[in-house]
N, CA, C and O atoms as CSV, one atom per row, in Angstrom:
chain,resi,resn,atom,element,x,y,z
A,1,UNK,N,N,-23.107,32.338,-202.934
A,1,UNK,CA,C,-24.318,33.103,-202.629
A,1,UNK,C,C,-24.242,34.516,-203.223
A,1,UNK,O,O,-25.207,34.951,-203.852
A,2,UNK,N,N,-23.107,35.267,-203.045
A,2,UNK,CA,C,-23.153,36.359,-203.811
A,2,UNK,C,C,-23.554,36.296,-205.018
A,2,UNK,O,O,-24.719,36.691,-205.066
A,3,UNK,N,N,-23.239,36.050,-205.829
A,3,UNK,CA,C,-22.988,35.344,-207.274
A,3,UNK,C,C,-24.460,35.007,-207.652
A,3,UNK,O,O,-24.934,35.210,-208.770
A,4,UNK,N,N,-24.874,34.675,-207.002
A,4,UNK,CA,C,-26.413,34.409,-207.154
A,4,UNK,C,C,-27.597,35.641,-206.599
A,4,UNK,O,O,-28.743,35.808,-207.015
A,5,UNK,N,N,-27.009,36.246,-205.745
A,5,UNK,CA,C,-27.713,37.897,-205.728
A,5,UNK,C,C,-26.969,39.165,-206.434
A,5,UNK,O,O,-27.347,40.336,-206.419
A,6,UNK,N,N,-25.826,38.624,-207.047
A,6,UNK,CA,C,-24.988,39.772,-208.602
A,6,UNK,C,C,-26.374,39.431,-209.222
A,6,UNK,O,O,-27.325,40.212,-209.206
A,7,UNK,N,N,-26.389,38.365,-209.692
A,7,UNK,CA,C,-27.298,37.767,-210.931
A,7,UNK,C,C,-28.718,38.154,-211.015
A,7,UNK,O,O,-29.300,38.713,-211.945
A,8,UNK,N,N,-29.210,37.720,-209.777
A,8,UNK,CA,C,-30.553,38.233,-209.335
A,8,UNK,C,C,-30.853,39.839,-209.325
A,8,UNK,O,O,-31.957,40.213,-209.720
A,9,UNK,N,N,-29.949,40.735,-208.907
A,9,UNK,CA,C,-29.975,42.009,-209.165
A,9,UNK,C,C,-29.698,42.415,-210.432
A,9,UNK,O,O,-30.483,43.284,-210.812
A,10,UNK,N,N,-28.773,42.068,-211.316
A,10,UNK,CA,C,-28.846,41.881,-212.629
A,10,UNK,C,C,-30.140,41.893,-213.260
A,10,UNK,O,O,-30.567,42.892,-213.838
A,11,UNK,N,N,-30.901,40.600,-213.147
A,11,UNK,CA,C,-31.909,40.498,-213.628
A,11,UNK,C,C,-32.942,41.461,-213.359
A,11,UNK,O,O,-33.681,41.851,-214.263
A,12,UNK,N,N,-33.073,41.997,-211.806
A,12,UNK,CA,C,-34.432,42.643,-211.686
A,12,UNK,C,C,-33.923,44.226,-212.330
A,12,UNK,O,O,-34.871,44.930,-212.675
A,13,UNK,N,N,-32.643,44.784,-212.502
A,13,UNK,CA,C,-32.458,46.092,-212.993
A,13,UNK,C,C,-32.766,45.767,-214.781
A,13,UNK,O,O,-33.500,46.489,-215.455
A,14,UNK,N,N,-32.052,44.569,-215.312
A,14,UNK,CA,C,-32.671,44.799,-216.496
A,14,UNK,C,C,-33.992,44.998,-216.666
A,14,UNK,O,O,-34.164,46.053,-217.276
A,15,UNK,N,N,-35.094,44.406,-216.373
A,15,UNK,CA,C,-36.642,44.324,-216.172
A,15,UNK,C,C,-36.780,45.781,-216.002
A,15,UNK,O,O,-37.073,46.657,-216.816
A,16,UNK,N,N,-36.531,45.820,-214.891
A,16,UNK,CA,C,-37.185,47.540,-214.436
A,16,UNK,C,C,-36.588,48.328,-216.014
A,16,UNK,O,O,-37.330,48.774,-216.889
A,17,UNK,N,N,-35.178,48.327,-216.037
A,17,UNK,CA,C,-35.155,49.152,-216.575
A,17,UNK,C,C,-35.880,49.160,-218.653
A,17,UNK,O,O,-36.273,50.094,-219.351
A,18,UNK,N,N,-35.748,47.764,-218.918
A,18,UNK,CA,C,-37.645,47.941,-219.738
A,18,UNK,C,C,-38.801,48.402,-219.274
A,18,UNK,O,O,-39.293,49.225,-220.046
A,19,UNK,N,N,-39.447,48.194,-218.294
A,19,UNK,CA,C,-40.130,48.577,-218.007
A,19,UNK,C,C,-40.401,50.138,-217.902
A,19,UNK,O,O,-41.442,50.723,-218.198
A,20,UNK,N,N,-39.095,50.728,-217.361
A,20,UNK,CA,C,-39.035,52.314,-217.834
A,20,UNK,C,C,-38.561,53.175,-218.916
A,20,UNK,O,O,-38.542,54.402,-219.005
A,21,UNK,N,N,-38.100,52.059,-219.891
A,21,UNK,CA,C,-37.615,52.635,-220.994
A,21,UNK,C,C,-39.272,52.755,-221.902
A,21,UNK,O,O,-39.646,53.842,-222.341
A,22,UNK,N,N,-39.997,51.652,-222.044
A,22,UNK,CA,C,-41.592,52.126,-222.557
A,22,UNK,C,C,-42.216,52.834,-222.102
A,22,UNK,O,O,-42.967,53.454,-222.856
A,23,UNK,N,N,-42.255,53.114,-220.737
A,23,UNK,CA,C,-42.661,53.959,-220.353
A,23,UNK,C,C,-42.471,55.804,-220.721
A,23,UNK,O,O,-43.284,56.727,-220.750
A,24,UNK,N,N,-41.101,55.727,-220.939
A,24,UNK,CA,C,-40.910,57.530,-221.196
A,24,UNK,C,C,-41.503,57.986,-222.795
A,24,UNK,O,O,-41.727,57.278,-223.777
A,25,UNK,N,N,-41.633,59.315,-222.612
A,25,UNK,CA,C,-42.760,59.648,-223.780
A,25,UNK,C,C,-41.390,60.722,-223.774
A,25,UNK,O,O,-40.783,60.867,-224.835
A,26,UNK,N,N,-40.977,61.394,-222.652
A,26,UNK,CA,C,-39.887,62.849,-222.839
A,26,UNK,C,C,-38.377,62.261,-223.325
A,26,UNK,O,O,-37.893,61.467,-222.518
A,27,UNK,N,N,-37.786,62.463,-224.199
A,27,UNK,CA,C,-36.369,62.069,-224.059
A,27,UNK,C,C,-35.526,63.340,-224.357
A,27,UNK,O,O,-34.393,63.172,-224.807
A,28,UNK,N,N,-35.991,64.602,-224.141
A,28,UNK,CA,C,-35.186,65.758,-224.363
A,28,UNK,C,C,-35.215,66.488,-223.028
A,28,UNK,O,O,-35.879,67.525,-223.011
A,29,UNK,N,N,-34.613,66.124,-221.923
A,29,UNK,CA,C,-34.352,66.317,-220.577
A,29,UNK,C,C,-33.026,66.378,-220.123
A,29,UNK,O,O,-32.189,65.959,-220.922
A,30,UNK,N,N,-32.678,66.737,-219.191
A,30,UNK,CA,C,-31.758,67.104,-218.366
A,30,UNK,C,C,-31.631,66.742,-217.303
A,30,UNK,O,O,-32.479,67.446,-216.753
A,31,UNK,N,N,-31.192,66.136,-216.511
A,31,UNK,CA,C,-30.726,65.532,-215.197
A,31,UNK,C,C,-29.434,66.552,-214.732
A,31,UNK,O,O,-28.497,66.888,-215.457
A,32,UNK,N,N,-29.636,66.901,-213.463
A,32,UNK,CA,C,-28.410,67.828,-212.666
A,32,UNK,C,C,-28.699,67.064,-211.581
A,32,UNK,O,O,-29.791,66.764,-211.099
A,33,UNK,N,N,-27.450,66.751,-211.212
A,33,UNK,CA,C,-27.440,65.667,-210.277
A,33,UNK,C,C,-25.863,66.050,-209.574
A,33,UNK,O,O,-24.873,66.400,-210.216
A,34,UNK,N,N,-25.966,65.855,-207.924
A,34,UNK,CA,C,-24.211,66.261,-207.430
A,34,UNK,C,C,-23.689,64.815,-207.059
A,34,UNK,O,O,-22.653,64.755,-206.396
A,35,UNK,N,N,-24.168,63.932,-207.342
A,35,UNK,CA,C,-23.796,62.729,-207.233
A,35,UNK,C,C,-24.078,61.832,-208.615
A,35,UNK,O,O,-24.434,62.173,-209.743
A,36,UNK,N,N,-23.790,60.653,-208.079
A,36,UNK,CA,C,-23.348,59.491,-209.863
A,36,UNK,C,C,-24.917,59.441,-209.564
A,36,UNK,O,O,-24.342,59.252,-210.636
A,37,UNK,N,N,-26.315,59.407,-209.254
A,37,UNK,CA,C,-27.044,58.894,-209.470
A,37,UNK,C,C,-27.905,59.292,-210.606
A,37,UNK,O,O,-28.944,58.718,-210.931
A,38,UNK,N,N,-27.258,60.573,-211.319
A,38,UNK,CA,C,-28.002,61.265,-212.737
A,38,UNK,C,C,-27.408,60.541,-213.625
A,38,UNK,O,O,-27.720,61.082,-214.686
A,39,UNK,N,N,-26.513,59.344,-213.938
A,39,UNK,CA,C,-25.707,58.993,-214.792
A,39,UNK,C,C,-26.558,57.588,-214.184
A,39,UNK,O,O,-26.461,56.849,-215.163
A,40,UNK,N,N,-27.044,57.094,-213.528
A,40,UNK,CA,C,-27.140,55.830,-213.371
A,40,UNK,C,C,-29.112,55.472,-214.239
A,40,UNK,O,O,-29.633,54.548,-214.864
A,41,UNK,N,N,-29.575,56.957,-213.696
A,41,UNK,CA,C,-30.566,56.880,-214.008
A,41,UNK,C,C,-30.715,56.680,-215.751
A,41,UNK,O,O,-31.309,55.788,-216.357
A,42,UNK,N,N,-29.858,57.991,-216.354
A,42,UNK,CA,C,-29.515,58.033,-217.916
A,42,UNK,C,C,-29.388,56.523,-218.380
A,42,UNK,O,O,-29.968,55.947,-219.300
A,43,UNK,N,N,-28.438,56.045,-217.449
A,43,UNK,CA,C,-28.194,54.377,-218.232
A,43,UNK,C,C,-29.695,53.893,-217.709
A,43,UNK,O,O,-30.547,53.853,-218.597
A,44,UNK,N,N,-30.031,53.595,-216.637
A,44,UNK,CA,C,-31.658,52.812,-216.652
A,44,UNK,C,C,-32.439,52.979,-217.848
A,44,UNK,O,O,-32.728,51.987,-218.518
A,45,UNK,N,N,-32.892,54.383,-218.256
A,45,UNK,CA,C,-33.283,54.879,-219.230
A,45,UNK,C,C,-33.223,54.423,-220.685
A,45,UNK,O,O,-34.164,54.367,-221.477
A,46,UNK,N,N,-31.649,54.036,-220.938
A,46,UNK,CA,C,-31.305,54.275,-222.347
A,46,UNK,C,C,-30.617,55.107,-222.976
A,46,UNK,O,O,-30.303,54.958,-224.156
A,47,UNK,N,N,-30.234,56.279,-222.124
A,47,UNK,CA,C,-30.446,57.168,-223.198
A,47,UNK,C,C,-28.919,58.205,-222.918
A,47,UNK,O,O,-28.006,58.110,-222.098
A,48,UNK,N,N,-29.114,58.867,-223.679
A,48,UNK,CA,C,-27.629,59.714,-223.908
A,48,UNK,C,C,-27.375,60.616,-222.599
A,48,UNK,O,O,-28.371,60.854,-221.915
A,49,UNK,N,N,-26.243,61.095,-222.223
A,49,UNK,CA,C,-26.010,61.905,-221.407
A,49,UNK,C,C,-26.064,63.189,-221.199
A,49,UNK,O,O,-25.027,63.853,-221.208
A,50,UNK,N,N,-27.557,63.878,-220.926
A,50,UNK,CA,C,-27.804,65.055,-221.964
A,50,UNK,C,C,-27.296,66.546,-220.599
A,50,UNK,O,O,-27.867,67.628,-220.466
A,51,UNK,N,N,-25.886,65.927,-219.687
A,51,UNK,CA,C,-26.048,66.738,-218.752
A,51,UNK,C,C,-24.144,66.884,-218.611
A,51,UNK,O,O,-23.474,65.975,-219.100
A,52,UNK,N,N,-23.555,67.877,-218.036
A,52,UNK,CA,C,-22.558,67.961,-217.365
A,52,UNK,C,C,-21.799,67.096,-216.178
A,52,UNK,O,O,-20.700,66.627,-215.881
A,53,UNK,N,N,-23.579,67.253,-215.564
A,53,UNK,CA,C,-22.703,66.666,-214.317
A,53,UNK,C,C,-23.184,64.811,-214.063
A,53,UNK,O,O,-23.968,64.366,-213.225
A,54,UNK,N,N,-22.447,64.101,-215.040
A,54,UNK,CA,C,-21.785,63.136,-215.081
A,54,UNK,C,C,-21.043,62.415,-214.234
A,54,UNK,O,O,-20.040,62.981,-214.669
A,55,UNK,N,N,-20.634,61.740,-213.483
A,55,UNK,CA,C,-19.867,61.115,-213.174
A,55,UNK,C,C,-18.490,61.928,-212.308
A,55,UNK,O,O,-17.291,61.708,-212.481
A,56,UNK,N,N,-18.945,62.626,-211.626
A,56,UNK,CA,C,-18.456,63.715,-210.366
A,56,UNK,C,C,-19.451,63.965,-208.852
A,56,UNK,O,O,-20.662,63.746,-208.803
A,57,UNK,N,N,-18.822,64.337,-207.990
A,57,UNK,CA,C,-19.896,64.806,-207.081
A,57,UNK,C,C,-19.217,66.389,-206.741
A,57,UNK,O,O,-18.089,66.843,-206.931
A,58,UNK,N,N,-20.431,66.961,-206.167
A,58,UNK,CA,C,-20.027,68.153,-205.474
A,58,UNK,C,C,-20.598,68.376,-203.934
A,58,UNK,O,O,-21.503,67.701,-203.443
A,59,UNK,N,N,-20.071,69.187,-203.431
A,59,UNK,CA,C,-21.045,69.462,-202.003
A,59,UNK,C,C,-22.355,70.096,-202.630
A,59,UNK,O,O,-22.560,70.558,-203.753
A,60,UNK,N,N,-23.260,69.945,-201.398
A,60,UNK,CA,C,-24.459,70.691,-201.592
A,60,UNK,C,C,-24.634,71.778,-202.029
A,60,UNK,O,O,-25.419,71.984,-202.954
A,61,UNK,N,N,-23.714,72.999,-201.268
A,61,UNK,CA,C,-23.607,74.114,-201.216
A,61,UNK,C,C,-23.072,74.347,-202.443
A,61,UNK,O,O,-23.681,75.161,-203.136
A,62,UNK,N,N,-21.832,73.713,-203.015
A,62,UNK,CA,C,-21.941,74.286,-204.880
A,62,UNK,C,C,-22.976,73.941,-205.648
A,62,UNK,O,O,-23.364,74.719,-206.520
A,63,UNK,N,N,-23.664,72.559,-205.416
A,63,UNK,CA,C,-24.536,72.516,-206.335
A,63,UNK,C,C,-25.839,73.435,-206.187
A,63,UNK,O,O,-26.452,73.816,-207.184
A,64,UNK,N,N,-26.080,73.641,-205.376
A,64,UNK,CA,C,-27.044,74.857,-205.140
A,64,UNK,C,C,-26.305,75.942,-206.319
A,64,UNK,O,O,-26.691,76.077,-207.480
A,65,UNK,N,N,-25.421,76.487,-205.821
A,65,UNK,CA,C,-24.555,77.617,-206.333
A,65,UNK,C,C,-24.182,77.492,-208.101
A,65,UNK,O,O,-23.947,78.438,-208.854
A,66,UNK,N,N,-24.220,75.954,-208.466
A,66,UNK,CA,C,-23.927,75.677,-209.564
A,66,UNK,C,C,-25.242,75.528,-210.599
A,66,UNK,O,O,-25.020,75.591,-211.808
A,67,UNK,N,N,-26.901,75.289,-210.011
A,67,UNK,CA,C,-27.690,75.153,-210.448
A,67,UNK,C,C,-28.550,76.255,-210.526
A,67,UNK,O,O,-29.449,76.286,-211.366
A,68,UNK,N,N,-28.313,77.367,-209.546
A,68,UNK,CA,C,-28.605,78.671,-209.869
A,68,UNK,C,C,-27.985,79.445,-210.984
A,68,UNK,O,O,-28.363,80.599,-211.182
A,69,UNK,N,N,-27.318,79.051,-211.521
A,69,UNK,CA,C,-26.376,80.264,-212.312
A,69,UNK,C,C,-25.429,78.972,-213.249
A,69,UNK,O,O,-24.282,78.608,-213.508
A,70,UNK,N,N,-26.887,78.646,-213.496
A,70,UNK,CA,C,-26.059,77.250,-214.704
A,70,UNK,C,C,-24.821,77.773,-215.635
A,70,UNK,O,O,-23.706,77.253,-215.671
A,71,UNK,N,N,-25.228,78.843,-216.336
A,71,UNK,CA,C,-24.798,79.021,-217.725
A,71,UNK,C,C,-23.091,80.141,-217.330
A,71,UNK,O,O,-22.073,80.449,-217.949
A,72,UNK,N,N,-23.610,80.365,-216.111
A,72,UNK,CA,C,-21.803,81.325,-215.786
A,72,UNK,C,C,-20.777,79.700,-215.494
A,72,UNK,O,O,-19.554,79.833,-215.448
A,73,UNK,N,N,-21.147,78.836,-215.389
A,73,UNK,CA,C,-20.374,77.709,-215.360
A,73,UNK,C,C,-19.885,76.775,-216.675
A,73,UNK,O,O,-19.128,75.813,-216.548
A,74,UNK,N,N,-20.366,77.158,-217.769
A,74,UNK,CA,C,-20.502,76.749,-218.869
A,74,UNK,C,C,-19.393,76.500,-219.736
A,74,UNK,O,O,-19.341,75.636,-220.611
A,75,UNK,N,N,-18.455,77.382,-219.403
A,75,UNK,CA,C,-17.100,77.697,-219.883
A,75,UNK,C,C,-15.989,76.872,-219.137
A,75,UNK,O,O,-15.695,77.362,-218.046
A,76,UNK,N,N,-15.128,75.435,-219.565
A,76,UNK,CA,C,-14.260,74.807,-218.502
A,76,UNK,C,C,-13.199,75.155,-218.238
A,76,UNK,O,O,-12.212,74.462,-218.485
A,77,UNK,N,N,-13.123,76.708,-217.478
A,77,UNK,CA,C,-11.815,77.264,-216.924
A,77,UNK,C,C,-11.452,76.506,-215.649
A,77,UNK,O,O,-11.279,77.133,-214.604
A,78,UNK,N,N,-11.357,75.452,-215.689
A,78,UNK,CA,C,-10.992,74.816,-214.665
A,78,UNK,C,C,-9.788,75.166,-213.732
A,78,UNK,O,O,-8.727,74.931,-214.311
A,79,UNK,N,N,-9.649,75.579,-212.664
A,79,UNK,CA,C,-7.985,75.376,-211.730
A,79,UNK,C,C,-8.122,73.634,-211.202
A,79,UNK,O,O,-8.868,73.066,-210.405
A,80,UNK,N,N,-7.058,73.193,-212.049
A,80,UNK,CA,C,-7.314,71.155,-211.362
A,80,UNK,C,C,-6.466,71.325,-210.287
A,80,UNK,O,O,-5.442,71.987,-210.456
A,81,UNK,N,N,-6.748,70.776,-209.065
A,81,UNK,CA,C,-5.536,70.295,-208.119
A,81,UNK,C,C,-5.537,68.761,-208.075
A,81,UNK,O,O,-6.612,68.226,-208.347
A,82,UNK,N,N,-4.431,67.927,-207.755
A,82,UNK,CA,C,-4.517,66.759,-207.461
A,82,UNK,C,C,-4.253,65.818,-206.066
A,82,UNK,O,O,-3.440,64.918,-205.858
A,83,UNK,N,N,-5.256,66.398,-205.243
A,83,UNK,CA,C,-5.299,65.961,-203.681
A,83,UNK,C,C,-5.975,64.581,-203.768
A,83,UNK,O,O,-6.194,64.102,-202.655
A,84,UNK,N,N,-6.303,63.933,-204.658
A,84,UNK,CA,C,-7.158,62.652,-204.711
A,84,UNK,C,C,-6.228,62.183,-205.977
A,84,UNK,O,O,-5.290,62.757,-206.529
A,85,UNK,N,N,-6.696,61.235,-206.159
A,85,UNK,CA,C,-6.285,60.084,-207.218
A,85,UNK,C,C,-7.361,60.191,-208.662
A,85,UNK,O,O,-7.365,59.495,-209.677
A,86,UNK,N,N,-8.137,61.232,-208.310
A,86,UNK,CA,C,-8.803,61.630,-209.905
A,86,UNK,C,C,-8.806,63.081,-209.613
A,86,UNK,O,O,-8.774,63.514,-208.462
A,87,UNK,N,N,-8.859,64.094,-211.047
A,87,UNK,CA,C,-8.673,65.347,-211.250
A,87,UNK,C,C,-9.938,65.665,-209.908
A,87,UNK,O,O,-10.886,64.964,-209.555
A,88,UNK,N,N,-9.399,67.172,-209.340
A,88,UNK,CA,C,-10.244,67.990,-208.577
A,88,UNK,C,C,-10.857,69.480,-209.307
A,88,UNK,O,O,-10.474,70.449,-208.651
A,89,UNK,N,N,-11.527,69.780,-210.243
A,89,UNK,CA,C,-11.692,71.048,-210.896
A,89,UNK,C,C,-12.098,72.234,-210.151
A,89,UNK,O,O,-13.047,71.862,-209.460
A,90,UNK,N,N,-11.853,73.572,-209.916
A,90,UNK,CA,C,-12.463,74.329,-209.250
A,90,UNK,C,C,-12.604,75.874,-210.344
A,90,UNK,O,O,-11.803,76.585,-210.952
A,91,UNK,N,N,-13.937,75.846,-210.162
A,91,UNK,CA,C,-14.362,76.537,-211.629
A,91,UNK,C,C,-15.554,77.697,-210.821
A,91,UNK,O,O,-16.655,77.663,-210.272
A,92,UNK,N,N,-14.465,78.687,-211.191
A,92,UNK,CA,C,-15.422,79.916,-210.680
A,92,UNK,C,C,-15.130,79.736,-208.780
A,92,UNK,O,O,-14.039,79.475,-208.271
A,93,UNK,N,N,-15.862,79.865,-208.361
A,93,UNK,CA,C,-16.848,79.827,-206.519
A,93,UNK,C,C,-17.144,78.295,-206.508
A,93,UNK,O,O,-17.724,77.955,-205.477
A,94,UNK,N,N,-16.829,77.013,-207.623
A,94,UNK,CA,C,-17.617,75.917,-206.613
A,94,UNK,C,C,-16.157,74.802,-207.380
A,94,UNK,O,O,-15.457,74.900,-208.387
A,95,UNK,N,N,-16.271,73.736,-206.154
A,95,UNK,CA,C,-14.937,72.478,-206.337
A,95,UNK,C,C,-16.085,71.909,-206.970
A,95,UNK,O,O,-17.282,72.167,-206.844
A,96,UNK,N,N,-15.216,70.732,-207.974
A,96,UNK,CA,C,-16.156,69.650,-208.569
A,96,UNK,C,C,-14.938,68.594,-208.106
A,96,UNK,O,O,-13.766,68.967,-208.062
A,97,UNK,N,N,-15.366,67.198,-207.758
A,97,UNK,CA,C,-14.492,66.139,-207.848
A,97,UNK,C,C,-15.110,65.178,-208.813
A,97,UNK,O,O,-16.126,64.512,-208.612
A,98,UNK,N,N,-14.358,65.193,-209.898
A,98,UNK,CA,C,-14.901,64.312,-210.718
A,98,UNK,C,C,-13.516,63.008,-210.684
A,98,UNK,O,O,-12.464,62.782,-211.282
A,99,UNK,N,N,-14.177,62.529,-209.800
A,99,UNK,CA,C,-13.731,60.898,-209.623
A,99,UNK,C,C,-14.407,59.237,-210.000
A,99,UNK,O,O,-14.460,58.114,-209.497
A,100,UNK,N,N,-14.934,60.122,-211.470
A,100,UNK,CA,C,-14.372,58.740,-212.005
A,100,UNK,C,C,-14.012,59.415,-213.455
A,100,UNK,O,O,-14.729,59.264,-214.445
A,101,UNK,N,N,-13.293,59.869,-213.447
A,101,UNK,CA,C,-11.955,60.700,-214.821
A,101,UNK,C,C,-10.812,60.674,-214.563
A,101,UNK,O,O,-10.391,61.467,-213.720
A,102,UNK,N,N,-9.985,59.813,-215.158
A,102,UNK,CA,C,-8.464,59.771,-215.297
A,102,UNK,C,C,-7.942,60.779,-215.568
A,102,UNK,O,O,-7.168,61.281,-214.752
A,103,UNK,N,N,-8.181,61.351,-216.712
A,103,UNK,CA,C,-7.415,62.853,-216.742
A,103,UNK,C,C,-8.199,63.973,-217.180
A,103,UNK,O,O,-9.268,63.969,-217.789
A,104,UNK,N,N,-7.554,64.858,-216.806
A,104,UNK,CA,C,-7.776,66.466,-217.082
A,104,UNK,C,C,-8.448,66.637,-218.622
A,104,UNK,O,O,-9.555,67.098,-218.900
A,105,UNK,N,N,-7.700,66.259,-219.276
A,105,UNK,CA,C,-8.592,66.079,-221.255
A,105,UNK,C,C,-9.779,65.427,-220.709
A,105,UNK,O,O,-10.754,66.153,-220.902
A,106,UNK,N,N,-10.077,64.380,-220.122
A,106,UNK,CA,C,-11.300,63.718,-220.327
A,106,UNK,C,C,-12.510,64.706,-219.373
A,106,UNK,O,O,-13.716,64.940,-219.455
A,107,UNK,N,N,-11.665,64.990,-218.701
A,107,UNK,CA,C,-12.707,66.202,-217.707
A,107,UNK,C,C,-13.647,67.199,-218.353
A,107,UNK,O,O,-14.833,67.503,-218.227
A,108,UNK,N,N,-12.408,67.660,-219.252
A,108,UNK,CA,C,-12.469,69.025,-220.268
A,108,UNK,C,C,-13.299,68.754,-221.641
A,108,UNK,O,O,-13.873,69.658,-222.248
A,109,UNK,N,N,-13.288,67.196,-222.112
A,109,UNK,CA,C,-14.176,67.510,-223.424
A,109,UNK,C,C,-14.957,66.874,-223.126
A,109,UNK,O,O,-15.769,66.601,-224.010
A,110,UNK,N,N,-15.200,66.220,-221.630
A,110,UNK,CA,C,-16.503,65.605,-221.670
A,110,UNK,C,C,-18.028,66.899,-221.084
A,110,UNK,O,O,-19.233,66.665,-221.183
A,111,UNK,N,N,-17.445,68.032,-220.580
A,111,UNK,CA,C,-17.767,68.854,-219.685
A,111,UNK,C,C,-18.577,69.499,-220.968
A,111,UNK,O,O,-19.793,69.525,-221.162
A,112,UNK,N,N,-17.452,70.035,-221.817
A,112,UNK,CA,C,-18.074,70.581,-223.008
A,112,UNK,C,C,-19.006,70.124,-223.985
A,112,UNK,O,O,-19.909,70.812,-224.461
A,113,UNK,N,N,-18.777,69.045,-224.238
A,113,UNK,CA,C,-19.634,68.088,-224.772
A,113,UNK,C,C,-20.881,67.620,-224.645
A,113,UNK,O,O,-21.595,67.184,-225.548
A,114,UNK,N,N,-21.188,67.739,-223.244
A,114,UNK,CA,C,-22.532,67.211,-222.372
A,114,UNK,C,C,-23.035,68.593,-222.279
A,114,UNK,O,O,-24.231,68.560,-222.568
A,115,UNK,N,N,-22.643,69.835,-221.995
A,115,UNK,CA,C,-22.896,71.180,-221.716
A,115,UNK,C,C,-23.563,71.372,-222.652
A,115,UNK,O,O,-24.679,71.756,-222.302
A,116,UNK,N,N,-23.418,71.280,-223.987
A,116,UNK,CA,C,-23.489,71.458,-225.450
A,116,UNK,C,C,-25.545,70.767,-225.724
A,116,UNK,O,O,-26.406,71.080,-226.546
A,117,UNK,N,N,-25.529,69.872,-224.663
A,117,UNK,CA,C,-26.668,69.053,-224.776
A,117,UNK,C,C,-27.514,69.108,-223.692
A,117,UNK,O,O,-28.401,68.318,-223.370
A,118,UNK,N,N,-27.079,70.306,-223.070
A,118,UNK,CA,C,-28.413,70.404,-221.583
A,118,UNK,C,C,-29.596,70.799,-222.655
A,118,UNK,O,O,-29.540,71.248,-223.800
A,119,UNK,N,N,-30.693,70.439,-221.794
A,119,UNK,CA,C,-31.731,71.377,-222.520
A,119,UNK,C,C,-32.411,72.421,-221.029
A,119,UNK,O,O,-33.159,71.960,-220.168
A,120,UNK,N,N,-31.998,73.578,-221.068
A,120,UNK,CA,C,-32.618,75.048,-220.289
A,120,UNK,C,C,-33.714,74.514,-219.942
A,120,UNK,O,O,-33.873,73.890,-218.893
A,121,UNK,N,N,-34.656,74.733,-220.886
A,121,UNK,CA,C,-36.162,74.511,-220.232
A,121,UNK,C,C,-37.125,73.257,-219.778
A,121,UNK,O,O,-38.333,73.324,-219.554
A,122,UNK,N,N,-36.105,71.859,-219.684
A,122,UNK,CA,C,-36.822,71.105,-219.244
A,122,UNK,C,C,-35.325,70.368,-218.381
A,122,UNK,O,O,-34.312,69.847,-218.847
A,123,UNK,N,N,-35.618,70.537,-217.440
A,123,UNK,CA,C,-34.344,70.086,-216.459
A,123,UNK,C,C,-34.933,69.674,-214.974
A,123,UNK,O,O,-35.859,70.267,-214.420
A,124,UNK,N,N,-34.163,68.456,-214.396
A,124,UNK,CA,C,-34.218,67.969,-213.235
A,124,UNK,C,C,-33.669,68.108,-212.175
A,124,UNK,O,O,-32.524,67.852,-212.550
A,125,UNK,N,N,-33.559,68.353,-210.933
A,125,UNK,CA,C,-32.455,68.688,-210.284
A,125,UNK,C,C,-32.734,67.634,-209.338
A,125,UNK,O,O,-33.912,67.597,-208.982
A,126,UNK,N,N,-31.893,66.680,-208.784
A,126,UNK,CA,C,-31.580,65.573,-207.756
A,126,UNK,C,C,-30.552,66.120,-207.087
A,126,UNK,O,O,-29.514,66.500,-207.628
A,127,UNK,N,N,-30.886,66.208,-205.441
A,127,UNK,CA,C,-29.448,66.462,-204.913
A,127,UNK,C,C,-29.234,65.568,-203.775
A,127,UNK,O,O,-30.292,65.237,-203.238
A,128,UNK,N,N,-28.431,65.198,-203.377
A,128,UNK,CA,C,-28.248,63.951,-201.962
A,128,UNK,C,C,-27.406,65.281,-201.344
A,128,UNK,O,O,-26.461,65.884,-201.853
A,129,UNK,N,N,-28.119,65.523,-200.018
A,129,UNK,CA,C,-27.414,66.316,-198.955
A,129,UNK,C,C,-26.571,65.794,-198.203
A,129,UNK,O,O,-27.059,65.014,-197.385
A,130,UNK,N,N,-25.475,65.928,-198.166
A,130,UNK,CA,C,-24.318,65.414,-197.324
A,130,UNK,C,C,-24.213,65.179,-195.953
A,130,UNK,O,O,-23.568,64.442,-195.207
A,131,UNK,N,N,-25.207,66.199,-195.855
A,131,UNK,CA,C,-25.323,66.711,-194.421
A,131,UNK,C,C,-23.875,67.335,-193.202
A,131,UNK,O,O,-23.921,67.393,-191.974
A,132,UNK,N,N,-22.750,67.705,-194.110
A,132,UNK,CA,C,-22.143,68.167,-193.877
A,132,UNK,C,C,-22.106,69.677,-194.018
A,132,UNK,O,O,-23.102,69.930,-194.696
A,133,UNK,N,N,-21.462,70.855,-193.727
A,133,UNK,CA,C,-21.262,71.795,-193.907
A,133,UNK,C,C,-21.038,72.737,-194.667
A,133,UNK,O,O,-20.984,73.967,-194.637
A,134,UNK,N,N,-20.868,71.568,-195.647
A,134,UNK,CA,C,-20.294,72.187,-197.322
A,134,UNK,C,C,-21.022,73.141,-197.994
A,134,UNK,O,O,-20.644,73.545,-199.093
């Protein structure tokens, strides 16, 4: 039975996600997102990863802090600690856990790389509140 709702969900995300790939007219956007769901959307889409925050989460409270004052974050002076089983970056005033990165290099040129491709004036911001304290 699983196996048959993998498949079935399979199928209805491919669909949708034709269905929204004809649909977009913008493809020079930005997604800021403190959770994986700006990376999930990019893949629905098609389309390249035109954002930083990739495949990490943060608390609320940095991403607030991190989406106000995009461009003082821009630079990956990272301090990594390793309290988890993927790198922890803490850059400037806000933690990033980017857990799904094996290592510190992949942290560092993917950060730069995607940074390189925000676009300033047309950007999204998605945030899932934790509802914790953070």
């Amino acid at each position: 039975m699983n196996k048959i709702l993998e498949h079935l969900h399979y199928i209805i995300y491919r669909l949708l996600a034709k269905k929204y790939r004809r649909r977009i007219k913008n493809h020079d956007f930005t997604i800021l997102c403190n959770t994986c769901i700006g990376g999930r959307l990019y893949n629905l889409l098609g389309m390249r990863f035109d954002t930083p925050t990739i495949n990490l989460w943060m608390s609320t409270k940095d991403f607030c802090k991190f989406c106000s004052d995009i461009q003082k974050y821009k630079d990956p002076s990272f301090v990594f600690v390793q309290e988890k089983p993927y790198p922890i970056g803490i850059l400037d005033d806000i933690t990033i856990h980017f857990n799904h990165y094996r290592t510190i290099e992949d942290v560092v040129t993917s950060w730069r790389r995607r940074f390189a491709r925000l676009h300033p004036d047309n950007v999204y911001i998605i945030t899932n509140d934790d509802g914790g304290d953070n």
